[in-house]
MARBA-3410 file (N, C-alpha, C, O; in Angstrom, 1 decimal):
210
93.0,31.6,171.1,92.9,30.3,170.4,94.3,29.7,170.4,95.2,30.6,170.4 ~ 94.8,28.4,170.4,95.9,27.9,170.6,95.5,26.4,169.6,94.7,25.5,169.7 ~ 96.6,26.6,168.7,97.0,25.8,167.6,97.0,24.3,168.1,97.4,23.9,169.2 ~ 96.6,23.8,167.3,97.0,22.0,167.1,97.3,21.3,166.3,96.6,21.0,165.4 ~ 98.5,20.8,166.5,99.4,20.2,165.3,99.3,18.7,165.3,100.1,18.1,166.1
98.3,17.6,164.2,98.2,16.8,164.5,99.6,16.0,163.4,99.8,16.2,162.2 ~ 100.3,14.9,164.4,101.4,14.7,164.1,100.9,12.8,163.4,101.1,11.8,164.0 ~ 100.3,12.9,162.1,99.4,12.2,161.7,99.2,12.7,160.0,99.4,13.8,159.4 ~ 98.7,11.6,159.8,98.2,11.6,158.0,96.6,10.9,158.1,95.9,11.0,157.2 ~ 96.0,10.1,159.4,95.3,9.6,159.6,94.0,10.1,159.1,93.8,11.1,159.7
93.0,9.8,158.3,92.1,10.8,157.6,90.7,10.8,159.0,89.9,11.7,159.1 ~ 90.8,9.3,159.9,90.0,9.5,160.8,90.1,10.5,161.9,89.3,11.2,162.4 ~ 91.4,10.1,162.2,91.8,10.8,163.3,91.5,12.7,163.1,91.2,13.5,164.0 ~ 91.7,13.0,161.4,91.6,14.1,160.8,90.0,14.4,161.3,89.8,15.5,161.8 ~ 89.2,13.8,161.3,87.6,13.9,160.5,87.2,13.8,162.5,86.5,14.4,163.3
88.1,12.9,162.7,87.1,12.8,164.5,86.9,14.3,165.1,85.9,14.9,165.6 ~ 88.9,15.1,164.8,89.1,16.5,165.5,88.0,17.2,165.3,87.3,17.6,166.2 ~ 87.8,17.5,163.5,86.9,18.2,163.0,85.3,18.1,163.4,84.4,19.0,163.5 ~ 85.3,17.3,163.4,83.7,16.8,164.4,83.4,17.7,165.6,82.4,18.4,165.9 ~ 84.7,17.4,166.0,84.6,18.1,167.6,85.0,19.7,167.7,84.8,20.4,168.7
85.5,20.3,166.5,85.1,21.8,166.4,86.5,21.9,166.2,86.8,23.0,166.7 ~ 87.5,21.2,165.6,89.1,21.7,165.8,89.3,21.2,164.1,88.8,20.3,163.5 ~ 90.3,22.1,163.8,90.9,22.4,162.5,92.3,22.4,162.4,93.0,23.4,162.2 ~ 92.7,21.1,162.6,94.7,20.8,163.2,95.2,20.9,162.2,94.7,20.2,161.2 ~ 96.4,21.6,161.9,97.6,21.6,160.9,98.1,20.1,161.3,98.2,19.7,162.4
98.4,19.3,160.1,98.9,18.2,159.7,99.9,18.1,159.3,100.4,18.9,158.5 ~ 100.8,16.8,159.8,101.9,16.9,159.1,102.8,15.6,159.6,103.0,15.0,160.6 ~ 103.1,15.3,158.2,103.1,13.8,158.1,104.5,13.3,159.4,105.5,14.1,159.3 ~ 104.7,12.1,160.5,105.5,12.3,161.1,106.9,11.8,160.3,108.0,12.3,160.6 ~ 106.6,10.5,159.3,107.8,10.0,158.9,108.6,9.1,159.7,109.8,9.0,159.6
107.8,8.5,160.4,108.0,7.4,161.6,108.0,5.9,161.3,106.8,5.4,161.0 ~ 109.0,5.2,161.2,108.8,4.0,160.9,108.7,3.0,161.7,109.7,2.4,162.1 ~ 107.3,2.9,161.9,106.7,2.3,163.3,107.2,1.0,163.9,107.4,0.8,165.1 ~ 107.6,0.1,162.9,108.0,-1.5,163.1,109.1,-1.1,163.3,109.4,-1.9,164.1 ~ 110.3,-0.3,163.1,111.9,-0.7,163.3,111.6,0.5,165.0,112.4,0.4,165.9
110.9,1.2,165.0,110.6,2.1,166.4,110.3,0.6,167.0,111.3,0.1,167.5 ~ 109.1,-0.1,167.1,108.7,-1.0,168.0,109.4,-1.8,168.1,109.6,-2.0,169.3 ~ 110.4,-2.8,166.9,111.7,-3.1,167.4,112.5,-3.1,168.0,112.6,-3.9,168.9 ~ 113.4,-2.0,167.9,114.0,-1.6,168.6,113.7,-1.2,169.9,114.7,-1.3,170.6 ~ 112.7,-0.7,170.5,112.4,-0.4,171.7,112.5,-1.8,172.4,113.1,-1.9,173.5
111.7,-3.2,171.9,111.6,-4.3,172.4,112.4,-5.1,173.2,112.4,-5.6,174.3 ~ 113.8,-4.8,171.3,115.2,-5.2,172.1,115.6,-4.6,173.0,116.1,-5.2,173.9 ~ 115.3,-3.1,173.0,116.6,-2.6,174.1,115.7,-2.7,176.0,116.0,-2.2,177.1 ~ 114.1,-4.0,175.5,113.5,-3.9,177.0,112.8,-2.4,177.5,113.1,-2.0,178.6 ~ 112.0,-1.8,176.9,111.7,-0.6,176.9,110.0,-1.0,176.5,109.2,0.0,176.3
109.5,-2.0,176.3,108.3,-2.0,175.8,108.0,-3.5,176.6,108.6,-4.6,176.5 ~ 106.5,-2.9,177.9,106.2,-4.3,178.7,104.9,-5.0,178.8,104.4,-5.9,179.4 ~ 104.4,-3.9,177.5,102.8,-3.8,177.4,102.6,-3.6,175.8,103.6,-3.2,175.2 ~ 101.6,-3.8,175.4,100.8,-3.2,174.2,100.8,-1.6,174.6,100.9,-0.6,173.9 ~ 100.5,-1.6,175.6,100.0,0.2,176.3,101.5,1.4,176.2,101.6,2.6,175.9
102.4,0.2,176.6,103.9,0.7,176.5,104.1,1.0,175.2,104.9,2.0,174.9 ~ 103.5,0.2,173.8,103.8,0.2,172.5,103.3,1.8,172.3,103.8,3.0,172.5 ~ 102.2,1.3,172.0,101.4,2.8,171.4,101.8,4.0,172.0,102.1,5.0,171.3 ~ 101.9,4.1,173.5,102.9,5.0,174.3,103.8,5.7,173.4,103.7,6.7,172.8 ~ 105.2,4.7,173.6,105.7,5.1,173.0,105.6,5.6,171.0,106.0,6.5,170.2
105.1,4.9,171.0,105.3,5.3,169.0,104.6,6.6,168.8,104.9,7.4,167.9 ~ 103.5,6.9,169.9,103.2,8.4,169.8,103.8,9.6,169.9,103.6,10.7,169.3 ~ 104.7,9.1,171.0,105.7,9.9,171.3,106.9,9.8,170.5,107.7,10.7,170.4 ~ 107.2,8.9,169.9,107.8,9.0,168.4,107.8,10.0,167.5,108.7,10.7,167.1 ~ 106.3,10.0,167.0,105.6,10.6,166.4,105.4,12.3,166.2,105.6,13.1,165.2
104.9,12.3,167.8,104.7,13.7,168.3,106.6,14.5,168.1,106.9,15.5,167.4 ~ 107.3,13.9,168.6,109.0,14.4,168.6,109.0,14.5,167.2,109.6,15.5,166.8 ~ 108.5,13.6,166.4,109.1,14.0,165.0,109.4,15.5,163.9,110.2,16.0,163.1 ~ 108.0,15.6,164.8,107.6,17.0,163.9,107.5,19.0,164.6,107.0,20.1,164.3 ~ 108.5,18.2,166.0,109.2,19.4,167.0,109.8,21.0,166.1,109.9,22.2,166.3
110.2,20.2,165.3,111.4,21.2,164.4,110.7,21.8,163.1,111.0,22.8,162.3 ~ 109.5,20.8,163.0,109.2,21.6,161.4,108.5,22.8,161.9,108.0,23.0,163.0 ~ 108.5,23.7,160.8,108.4,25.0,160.7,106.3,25.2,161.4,105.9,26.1,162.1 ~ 105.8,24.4,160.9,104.5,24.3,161.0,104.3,24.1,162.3,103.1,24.4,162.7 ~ 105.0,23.7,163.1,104.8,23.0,164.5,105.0,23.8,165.5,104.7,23.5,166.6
105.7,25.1,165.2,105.9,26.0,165.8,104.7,27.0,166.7,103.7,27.2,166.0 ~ 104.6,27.3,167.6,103.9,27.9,168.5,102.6,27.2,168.7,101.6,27.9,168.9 ~ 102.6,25.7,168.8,101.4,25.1,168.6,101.5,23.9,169.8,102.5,23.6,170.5 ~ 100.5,23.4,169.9,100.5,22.1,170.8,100.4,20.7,170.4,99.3,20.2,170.4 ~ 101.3,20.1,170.1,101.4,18.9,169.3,100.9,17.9,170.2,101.0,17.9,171.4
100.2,16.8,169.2,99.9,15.2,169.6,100.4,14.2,168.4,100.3,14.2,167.2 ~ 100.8,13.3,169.3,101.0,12.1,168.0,100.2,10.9,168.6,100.1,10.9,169.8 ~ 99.8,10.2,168.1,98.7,9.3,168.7,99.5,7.4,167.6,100.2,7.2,166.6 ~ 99.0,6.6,168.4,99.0,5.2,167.7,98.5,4.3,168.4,98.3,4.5,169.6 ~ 98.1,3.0,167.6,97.0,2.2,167.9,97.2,0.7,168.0,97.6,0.2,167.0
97.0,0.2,168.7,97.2,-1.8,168.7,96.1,-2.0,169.4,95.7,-1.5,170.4 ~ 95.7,-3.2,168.6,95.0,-4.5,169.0,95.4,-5.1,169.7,96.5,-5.5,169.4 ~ 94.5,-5.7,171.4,95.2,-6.7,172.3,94.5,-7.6,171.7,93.5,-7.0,171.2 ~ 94.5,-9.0,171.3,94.1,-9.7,171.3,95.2,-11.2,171.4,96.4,-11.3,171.1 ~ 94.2,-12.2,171.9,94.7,-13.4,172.1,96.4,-13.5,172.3,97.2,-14.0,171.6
96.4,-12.8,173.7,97.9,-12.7,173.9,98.9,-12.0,172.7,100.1,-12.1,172.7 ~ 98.2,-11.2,171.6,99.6,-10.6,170.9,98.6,-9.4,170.3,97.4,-9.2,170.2 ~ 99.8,-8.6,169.9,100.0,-7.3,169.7,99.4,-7.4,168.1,100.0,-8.2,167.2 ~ 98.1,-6.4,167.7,98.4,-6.8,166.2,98.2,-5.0,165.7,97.4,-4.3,166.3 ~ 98.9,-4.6,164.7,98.8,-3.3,164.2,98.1,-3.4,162.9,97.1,-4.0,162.7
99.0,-2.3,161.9,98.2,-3.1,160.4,98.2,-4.1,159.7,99.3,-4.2,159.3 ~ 97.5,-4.9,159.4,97.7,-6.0,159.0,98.3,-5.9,157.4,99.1,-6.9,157.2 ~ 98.1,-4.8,156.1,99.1,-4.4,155.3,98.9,-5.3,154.0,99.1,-4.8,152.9 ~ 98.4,-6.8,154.2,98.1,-7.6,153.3,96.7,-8.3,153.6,96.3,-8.7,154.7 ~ 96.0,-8.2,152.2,94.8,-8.9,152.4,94.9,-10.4,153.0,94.0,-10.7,153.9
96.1,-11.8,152.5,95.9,-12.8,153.4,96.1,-12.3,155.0,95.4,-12.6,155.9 ~ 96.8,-11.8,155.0,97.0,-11.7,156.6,95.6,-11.0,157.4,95.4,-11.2,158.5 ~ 94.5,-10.1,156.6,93.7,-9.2,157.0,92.6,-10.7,157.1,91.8,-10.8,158.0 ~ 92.6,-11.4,156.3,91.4,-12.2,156.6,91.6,-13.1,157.5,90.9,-13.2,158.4 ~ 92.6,-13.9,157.5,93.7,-14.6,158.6,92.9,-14.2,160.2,92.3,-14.9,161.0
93.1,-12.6,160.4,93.0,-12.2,161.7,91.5,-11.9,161.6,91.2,-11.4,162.7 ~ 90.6,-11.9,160.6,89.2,-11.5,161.0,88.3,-12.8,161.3,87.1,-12.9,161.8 ~ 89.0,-13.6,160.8,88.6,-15.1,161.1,88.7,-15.4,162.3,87.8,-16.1,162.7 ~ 89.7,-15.0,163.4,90.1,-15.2,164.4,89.0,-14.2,165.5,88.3,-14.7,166.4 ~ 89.2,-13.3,165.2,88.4,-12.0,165.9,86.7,-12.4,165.8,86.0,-12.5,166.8
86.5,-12.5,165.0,84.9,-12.8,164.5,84.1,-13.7,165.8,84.3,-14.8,166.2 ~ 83.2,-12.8,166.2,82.6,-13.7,167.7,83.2,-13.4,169.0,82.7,-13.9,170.0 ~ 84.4,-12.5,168.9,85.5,-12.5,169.7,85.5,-10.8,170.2,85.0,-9.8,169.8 ~ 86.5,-11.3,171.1,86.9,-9.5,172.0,87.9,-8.9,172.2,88.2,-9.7,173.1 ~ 88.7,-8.2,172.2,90.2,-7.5,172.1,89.9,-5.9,172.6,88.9,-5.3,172.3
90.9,-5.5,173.3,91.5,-4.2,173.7,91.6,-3.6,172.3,91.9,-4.2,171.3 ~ 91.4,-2.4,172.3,91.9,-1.3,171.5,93.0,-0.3,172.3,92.4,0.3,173.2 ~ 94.1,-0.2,172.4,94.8,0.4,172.8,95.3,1.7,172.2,95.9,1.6,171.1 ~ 95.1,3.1,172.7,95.6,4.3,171.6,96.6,4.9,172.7,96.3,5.1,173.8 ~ 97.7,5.2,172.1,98.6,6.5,172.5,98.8,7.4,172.2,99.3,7.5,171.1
98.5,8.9,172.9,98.3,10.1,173.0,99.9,10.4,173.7,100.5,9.9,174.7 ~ 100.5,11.4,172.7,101.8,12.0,173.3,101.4,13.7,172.8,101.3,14.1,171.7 ~ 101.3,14.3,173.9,101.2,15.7,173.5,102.8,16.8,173.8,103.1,16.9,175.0 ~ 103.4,17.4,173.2,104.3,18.4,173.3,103.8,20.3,173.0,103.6,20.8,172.0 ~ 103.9,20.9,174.3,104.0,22.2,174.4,105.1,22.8,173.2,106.3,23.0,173.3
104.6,23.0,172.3,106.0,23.5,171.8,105.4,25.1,171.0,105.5,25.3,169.8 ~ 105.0,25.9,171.9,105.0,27.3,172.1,105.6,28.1,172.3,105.5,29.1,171.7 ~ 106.6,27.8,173.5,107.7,28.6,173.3,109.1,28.7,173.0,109.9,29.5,173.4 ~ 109.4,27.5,172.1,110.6,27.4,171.5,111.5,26.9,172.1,112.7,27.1,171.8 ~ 111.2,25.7,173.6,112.4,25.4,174.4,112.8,24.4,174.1,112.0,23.6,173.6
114.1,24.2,174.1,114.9,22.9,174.0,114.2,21.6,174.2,113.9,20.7,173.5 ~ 114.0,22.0,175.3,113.0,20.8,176.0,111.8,21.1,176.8,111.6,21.0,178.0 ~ 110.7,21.3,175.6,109.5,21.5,175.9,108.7,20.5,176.6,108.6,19.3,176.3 ~ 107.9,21.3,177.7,107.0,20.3,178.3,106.4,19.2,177.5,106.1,19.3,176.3 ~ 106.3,18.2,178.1,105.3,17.1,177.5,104.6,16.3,178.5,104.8,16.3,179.7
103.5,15.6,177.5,102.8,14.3,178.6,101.9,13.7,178.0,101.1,14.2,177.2 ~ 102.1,12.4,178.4,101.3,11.1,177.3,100.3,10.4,178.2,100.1,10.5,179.4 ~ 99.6,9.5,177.3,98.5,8.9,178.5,98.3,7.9,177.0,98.7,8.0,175.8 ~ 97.6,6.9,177.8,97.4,5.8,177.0,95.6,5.1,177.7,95.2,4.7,178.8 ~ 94.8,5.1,176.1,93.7,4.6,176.6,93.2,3.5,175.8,93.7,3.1,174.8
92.5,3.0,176.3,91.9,1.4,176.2,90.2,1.0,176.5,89.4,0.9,177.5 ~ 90.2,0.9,175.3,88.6,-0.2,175.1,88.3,-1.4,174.8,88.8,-1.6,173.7 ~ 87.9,-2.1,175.1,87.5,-3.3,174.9,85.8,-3.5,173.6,84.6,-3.3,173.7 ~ 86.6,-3.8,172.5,85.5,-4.4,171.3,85.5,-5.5,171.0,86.4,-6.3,170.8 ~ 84.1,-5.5,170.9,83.5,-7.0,170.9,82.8,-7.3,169.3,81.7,-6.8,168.9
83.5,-8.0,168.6,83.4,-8.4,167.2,82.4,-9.6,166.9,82.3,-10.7,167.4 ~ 81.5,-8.8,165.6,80.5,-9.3,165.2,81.0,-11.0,164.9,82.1,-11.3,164.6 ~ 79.7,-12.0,165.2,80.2,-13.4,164.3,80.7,-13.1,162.4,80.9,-14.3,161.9 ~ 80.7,-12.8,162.1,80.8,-12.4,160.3,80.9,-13.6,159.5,81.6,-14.5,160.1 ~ 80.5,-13.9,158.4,80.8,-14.8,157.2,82.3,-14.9,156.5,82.9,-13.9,156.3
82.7,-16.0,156.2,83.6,-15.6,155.4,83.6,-14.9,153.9,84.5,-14.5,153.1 ~ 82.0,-14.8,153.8,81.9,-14.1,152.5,81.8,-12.4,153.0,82.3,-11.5,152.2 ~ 81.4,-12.1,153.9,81.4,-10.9,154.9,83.1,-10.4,154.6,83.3,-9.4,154.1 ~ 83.8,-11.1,154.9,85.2,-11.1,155.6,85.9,-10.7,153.6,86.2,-9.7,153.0 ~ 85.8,-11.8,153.6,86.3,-11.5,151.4,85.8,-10.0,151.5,86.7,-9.2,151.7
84.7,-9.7,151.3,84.3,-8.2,150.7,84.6,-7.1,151.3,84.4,-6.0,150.9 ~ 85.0,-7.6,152.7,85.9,-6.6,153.6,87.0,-5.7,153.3,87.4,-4.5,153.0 ~ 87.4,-7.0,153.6,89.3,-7.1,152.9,89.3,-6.4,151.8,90.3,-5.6,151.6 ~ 88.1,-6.6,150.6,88.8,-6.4,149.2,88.3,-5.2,149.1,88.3,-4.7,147.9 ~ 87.6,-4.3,150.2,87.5,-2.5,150.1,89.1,-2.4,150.0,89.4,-1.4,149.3
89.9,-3.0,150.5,91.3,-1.9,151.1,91.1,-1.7,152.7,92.0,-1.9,153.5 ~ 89.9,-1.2,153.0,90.2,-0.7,154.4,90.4,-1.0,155.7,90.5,-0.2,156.6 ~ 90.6,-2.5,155.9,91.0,-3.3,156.9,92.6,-3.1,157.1,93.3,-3.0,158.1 ~ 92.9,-3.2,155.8,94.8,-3.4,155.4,95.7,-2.3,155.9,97.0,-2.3,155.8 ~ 95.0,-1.3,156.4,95.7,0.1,156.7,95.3,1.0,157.9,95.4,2.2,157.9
94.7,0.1,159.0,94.4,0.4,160.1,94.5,-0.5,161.0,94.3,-1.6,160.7 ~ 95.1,-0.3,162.6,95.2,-1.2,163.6,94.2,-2.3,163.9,93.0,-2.1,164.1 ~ 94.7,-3.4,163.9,93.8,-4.5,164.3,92.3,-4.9,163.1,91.3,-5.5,163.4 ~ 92.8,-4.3,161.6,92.6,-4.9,160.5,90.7,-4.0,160.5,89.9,-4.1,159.5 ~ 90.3,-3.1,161.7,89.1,-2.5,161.6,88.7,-1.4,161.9,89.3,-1.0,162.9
87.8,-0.7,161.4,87.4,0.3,161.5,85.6,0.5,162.3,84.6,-0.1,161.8 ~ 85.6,1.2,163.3,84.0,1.5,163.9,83.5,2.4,163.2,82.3,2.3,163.2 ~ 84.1,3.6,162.5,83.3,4.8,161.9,83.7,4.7,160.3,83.8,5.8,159.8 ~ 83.8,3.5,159.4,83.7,3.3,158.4,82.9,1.9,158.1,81.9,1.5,158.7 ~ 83.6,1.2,156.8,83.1,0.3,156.7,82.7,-0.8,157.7,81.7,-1.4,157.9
83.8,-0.8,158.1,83.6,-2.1,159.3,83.1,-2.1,160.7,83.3,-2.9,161.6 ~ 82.3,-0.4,160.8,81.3,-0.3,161.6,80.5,-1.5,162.1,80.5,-2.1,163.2 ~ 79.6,-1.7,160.5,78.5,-2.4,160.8,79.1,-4.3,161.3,78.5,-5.3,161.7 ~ 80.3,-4.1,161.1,81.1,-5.9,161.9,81.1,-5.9,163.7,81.0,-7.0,164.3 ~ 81.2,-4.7,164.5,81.7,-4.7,165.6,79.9,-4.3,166.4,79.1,-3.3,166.4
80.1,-5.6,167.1,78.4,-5.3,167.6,78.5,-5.2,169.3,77.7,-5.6,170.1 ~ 79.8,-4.5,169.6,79.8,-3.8,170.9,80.4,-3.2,171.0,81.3,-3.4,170.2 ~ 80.4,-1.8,172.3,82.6,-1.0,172.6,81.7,-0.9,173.9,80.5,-0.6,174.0 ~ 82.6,-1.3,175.0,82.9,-0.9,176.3,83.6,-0.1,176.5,84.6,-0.4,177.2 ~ 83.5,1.2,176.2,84.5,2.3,176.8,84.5,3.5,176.0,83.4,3.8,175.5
85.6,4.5,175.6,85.7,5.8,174.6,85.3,5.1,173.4,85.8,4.0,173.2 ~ 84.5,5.7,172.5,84.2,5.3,170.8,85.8,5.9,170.8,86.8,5.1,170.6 ~ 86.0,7.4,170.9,86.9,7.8,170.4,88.4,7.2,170.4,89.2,7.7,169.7 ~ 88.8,6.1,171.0,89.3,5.5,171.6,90.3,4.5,169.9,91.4,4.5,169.4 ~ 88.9,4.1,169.9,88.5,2.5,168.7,89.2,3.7,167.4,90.3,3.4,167.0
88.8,4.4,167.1,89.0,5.9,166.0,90.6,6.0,166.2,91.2,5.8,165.2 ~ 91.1,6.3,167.1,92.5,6.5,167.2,92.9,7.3,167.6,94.1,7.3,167.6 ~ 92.0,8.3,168.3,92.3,9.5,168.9,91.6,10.0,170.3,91.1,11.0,169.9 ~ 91.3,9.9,171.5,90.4,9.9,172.6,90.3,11.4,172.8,91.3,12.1,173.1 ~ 89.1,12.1,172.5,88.5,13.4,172.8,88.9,13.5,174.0,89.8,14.2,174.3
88.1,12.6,175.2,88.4,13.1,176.4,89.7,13.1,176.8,90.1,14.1,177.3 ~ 90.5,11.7,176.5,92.1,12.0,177.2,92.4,13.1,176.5,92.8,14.0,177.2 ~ 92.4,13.5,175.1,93.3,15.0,175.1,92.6,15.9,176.1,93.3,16.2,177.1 ~ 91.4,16.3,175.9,91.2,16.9,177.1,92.1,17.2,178.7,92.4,18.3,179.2 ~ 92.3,16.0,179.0,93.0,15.8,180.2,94.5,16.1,179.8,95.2,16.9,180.4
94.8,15.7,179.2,96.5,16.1,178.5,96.6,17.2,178.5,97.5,17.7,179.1 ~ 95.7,18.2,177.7,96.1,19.3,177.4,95.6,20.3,178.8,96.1,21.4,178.6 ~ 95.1,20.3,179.8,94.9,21.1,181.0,96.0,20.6,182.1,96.2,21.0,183.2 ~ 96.7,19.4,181.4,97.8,18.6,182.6,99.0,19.8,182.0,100.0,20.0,182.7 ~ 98.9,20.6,180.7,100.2,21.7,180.2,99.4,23.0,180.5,100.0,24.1,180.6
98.5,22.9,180.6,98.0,24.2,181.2,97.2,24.9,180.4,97.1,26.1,180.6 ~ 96.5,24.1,179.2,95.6,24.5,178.3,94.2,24.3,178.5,93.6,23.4,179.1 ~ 94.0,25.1,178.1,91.7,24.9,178.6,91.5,24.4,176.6,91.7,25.0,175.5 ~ 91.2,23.6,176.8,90.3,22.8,175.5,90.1,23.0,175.0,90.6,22.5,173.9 ~ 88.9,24.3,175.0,88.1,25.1,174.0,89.2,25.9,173.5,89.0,26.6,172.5
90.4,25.9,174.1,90.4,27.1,173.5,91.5,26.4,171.9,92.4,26.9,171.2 ~ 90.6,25.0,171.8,91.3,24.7,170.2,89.8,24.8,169.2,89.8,24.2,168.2 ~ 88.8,25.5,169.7,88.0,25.0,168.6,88.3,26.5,167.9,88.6,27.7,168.1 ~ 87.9,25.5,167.0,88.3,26.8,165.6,87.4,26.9,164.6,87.5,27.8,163.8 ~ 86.5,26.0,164.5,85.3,25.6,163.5,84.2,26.3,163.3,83.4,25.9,162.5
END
């Protein structure tokens, strides 16, 4: 069996693993995503939304190299943006801003973009193997009401997730298509770890633990 350390507080990302038969030590990264995406912007290091989440994963995943929990295990840090209408949108954080962008979306279609950064850190090297991949779905958003939109917003749950929505909660029943991974839209892609983790030389299964 071989450990997985998800470098996340994400309760979906938590509930997707467990679905799929895995039981990941958690542990919060302490990443402060807007001055990371900043900064990367300025210094020309970020040329895509794909580049964003990229990197902030691997943010993420580095963060938590050193804690004690992380130890002999295979880390991922994962992060998420909305393409839409030419810009980058993450959490939206405030209810005007959450309804702002569902007004816009509503009828409409946008990229989900997620970054997967996985780190070997089993055997204690300085500089442990790594490797990241970045995947992408295109969702296609319900027309909604603005009375739809008010009672959205005022769960909380738009305000604290990428691109203001969720497929496997509330705001399931808003999104009336996905072209590509569900797991994707969730924040975590089943299959790309798959592929990540046999690109370090791990077989899959051998994370279920359930």
């Amino acid at each position: 069996m071989t450990r997985l350390v998800l470098a996340s507080t994400s309760p979906a990302r938590l509930s997707l693993l467990r679905a799929g038969g895995i039981e990941p030590i958690t542990i919060s990264p302490g990443v402060d995503e807007e001055a990371v995406g900043a900064k990367a912007q300025a210094m020309g290091l970020i040329g895509s939304p794909q580049d964003l989440v990229l990197l902030l994963a691997k943010a993420k995943a580095e963060a938590v190299v050193s804690h004690p929990d992380a130890q002999n295990a295979i880390i991922i840090g994962c992060d998420s943006a909305l393409e839409f209408g030419g810009k980058t949108l993450g959490k939206p954080h405030e209810a005007e801003v959450a309804i702002a962008r569902w007004k816009e979306l509503r009828g409409n279609s946008g990229t989900l973009h997620s970054g997967h950064w996985l780190i070997d850190n089993r055997n204690g090297e300085t500089m442990p193997p790594a490797t990241g991949k970045t995947s992408s779905t295109i969702v296609h958003f319900a027309d909604i009401t603005d009375a739809e939109i008010d009672a959205y917003v005022a769960t909380g749950e738009p305000l604290k997730v990428a691109g203001a929505f969720t497929v496997d909660s509330l705001g399931g029943a808003f999104i009336s298509r996905i072209e590509g991974d569900t797991h994707t839209v969730i924040g975590l892609s089943l299959p790309t770890l798959r592929d990540l983790v046999r690109v370090l030389g791990v077989e899959y299964t051998s994370f279920w633990n359930r």
